[in-house]
C-alpha positions in Angstrom: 84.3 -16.7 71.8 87.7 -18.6 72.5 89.1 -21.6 70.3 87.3 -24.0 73.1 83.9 -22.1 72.3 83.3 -20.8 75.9 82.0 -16.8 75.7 84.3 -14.2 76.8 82.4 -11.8 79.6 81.6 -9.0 77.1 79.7 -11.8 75.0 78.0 -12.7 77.7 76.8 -8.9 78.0 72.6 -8.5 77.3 72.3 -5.6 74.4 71.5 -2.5 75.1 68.7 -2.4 72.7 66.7 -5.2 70.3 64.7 -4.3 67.3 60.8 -5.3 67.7 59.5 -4.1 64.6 60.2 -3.1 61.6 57.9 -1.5 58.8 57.9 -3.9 55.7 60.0 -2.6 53.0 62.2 -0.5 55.1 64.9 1.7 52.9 67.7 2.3 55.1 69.4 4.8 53.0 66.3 6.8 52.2 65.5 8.8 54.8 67.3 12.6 55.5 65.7 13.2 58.9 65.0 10.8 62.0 62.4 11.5 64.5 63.1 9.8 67.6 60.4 9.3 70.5 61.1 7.9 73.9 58.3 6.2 75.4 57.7 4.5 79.0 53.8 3.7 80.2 51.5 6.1 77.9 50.5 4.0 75.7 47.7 5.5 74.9 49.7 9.1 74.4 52.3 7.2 72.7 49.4 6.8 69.4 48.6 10.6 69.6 52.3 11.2 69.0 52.7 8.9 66.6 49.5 9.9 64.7 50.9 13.7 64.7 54.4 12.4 63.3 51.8 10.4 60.1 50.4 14.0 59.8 53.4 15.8 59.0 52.9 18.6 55.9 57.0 18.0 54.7 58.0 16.7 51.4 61.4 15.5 53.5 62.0 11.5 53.8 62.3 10.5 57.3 61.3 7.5 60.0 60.5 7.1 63.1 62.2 5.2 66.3 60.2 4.4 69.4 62.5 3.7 72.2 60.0 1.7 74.3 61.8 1.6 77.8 59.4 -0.4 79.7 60.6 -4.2 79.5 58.0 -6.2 80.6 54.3 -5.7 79.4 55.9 -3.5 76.8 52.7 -1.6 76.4 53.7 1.0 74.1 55.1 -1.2 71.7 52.6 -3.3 71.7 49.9 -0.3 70.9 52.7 1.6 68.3 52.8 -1.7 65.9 50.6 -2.1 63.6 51.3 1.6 62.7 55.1 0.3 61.3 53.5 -3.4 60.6 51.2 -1.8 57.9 53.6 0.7 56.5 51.7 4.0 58.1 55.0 4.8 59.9 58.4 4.1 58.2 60.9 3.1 60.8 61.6 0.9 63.6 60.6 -0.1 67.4 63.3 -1.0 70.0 63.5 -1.8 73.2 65.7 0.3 75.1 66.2 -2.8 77.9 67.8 -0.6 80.8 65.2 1.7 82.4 65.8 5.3 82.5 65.7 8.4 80.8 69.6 8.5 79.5 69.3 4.6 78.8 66.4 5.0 76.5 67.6 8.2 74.6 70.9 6.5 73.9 69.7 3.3 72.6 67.3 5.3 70.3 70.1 7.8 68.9 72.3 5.4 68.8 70.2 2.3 66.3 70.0 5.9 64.4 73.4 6.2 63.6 73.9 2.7 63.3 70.8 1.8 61.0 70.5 5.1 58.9 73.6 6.0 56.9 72.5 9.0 55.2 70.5 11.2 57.5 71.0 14.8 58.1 69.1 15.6 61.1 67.4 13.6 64.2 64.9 14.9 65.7 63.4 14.6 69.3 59.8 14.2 71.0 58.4 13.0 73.9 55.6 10.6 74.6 53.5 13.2 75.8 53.7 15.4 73.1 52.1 16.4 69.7 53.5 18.1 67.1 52.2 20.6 64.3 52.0 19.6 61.2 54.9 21.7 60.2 57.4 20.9 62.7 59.6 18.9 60.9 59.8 21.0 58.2 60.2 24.3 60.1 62.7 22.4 62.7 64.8 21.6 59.5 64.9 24.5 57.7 65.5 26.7 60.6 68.8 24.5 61.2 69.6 25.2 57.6 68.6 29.0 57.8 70.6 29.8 60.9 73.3 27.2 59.6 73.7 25.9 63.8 74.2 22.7 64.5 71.2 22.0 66.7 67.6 23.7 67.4 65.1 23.8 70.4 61.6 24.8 70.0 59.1 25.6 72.4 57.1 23.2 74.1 53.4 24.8 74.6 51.7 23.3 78.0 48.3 21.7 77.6 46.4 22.2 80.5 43.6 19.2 81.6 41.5 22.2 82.4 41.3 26.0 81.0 41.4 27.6 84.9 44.8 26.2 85.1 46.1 27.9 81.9 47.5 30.7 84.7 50.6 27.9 85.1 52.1 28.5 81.6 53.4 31.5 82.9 56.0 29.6 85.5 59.3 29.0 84.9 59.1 25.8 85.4 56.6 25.4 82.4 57.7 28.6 80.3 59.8 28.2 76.9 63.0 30.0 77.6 62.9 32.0 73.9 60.1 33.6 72.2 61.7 34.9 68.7 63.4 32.6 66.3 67.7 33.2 66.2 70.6 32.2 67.3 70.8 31.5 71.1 73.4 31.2 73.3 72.0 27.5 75.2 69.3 25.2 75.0 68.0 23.1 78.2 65.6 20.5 76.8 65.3 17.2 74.4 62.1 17.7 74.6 61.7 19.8 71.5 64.9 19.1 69.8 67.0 19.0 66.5 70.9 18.0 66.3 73.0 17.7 62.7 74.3 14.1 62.5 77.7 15.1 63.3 76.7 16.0 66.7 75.8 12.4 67.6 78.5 11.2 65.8 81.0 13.3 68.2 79.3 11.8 70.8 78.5 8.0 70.0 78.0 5.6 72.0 77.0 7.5 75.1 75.6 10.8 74.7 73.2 11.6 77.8 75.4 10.8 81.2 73.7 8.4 83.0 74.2 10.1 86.3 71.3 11.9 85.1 69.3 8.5 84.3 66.4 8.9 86.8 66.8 12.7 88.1 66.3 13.9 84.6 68.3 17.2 83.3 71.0 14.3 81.2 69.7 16.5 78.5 70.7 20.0 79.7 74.4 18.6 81.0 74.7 16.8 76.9 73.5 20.5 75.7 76.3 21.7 77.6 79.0 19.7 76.9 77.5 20.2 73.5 77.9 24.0 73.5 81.8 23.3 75.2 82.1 21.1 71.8 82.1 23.9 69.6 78.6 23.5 68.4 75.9 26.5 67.7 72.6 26.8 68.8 69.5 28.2 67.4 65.7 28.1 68.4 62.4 28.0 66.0 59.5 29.8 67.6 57.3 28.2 65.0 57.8 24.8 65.7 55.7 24.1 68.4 54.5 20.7 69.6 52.2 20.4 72.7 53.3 18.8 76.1 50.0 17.3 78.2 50.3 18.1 81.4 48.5 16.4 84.2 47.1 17.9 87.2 49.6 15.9 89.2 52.1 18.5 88.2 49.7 21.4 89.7 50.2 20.0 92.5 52.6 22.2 95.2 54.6 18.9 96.5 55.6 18.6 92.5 56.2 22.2 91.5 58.9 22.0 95.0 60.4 19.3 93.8 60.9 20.1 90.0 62.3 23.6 91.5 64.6 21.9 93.8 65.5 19.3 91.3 66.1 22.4 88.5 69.1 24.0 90.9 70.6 20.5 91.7 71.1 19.8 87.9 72.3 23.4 87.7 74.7 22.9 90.0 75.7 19.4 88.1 76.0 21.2 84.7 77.9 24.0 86.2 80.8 21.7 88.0 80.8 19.5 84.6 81.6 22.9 82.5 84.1 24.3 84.8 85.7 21.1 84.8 89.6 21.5 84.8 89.5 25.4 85.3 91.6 26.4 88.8 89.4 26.3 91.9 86.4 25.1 89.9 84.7 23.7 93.0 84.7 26.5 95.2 84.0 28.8 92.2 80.6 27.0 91.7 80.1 26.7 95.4 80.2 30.4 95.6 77.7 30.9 92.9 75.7 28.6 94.6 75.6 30.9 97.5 75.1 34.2 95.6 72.2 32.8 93.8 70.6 31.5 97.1 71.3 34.9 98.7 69.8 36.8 95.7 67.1 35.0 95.1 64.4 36.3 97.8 64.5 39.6 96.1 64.2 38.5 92.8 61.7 35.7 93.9 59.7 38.9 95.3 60.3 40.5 92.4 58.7 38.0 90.0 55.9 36.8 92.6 54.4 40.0 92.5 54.7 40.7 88.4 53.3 37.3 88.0 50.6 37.7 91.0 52.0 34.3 92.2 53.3 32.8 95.1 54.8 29.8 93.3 56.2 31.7 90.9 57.9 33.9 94.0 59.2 31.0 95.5 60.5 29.5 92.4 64.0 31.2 92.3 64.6 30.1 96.2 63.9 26.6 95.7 66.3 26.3 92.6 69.0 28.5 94.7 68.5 26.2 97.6 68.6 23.0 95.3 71.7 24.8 93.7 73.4 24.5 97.3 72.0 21.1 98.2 73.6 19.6 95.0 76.9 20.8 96.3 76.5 18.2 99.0 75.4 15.5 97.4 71.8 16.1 97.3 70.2 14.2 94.4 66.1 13.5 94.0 65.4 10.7 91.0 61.9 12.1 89.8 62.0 9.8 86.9 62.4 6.5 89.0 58.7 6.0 88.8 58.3 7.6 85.7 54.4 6.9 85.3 53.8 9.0 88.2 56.3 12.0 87.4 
């Protein structure tokens, strides 16, 4: 505001986020871990989630923050508050007010930093997941065991029906690790831990929003992450449980998740090589030698797997690798409900 009491432009600027509710008696300084859960029409998954986060076996302090991202009915919020009003969850709800995937994850990481002093470690998971009860604690100590600076763990598909269990054998449901260690990358938020002074590298944004309704912002901030200096490692034993609907059986989704899987690649791949001589063409040529590989290995893979979909997998990502070097983008996550 000026001395004649008019707003400058960046006062007249909507927040990025508003807090909605608060649990009564909320210590700020108190808690050592904060889980973080980004929700957007699943109301009714969002109180599963929640309800396995109350369960957790852990003598650690930690709260919650639902990032609700849908601005108008505000569904989720509305179902995930009596849980903080009555003091069941310690923590907060937002509203993350720009839609996306990026938007809502920054908002949420971000009221972390900025409400939370003392916290050690935030953890991640999704609306349509439930965790064990010993995930936090086996998320935590695996961070502190393998002394890295942030952890995946898997995320086991949960199948509406048991003939369609065959799926968690594709790629594009498969956890890439199996043993607990040290690992050289990690792709997903969905199952995720970062130390504090991860985020605090990268405050305020820390998922690109190029990536806001393609998805794959995570695997391009676990990148630039692992450019950062920062280690990885993965827990085997923390396990939470994605739902997946039959929608995502479906052949018209399992094309487009492949296709969408080599375009981010592709993304990733320019962002890292950034600044290196002849970057572009570099990637471009990977590009290519993926694509022209991949019919053998799709082969390959089809026939260990019995699988046409799995066969086809590594041509659609080496043809969506190639279409992302022209431009080629698909926003999955623009109607969200239906992804």
């Amino acid at each position: 505001m000026d001395q004649n009491g008019v707003l400058k432009d960046e006062e007249n600027v909507p927040p990025v986020s508003t807090i909605l509710t608060r649990s009564p008696d909320l210590n700020v300084e108190a808690p050592e871990v904060i889980v973080t859960v980004p929700t957007y029409k699943r109301p009714d998954h969002l109180l599963k989630t929640l309800q396995s986060l109350r369960d957790q076996k852990t003598s650690r302090r930690y709260a919650v923050i639902v990032m609700e991202n849908e601005d108008d009915k505000r569904e989720g919020a509305h179902a995930a508050a009596p849980l903080f009003e009555s003091g069941s969850l310690t923590g907060l709800i937002i509203a993350a007010h720009r839609r996306g995937n990026c938007e809502a994850y920054n908002a949420g990481w971000q009221t972390a930093l900025d409400t939370f002093p003392n916290f050690r470690h935030l953890l991640v998971i999704d609306d349509d997941e439930i965790a064990e009860p010993r995930w936090l604690a086996r998320m935590c100590g695996t961070a502190e065991t393998l002394e890295v600076d942030i952890v995946g763990g898997p995320q086991n598909p949960v199948f509406e029906k048991d003939e369609y269990k065959i799926w968690s054998r594709h790629p594009v449901f498969r956890p890439p690790y199996t043993e607990t260690g040290p690992v050289p990358a990690l792709y997903s938020t969905g199952n995720l831990l970062m130390k504090r002074p991860v985020l605090e590298h990268f405050s305020p944004t820390f998922l690109d929003l190029r990536f806001n309704f393609m998805g794959g912002g995570d695997s391009d901030f676990l990148m630039r992450a692992r450019k950062s200096g920062y280690d990885f490692g993965w827990c085997a034993e923390a396990t939470v449980h994605e739902t997946i609907p039959s929608r995502r059986l479906q052949a018209d989704w399992i094309r487009t998740r492949s296709l969408r899987n080599g375009v981010i690649s592709t993304l990733v791949d320019h962002e890292r090589r950034k600044g290196h001589a002849f970057a572009r063409g570099r990637v471009l040529m990977k590009s290519l030698a993926l694509l022209a590989a991949s019919p053998a290995r799709g082969l390959k893979a089809g026939l260990a797997a019995r699988s046409l979909s799995v066969g086809l997998y590594p041509v659609l990502v080496g043809a969506g690798r190639v279409l992302g070097e022209f431009g080629y983008m698909n926003d999955q996550y623009r109607q969200a409900e239906k992804n």
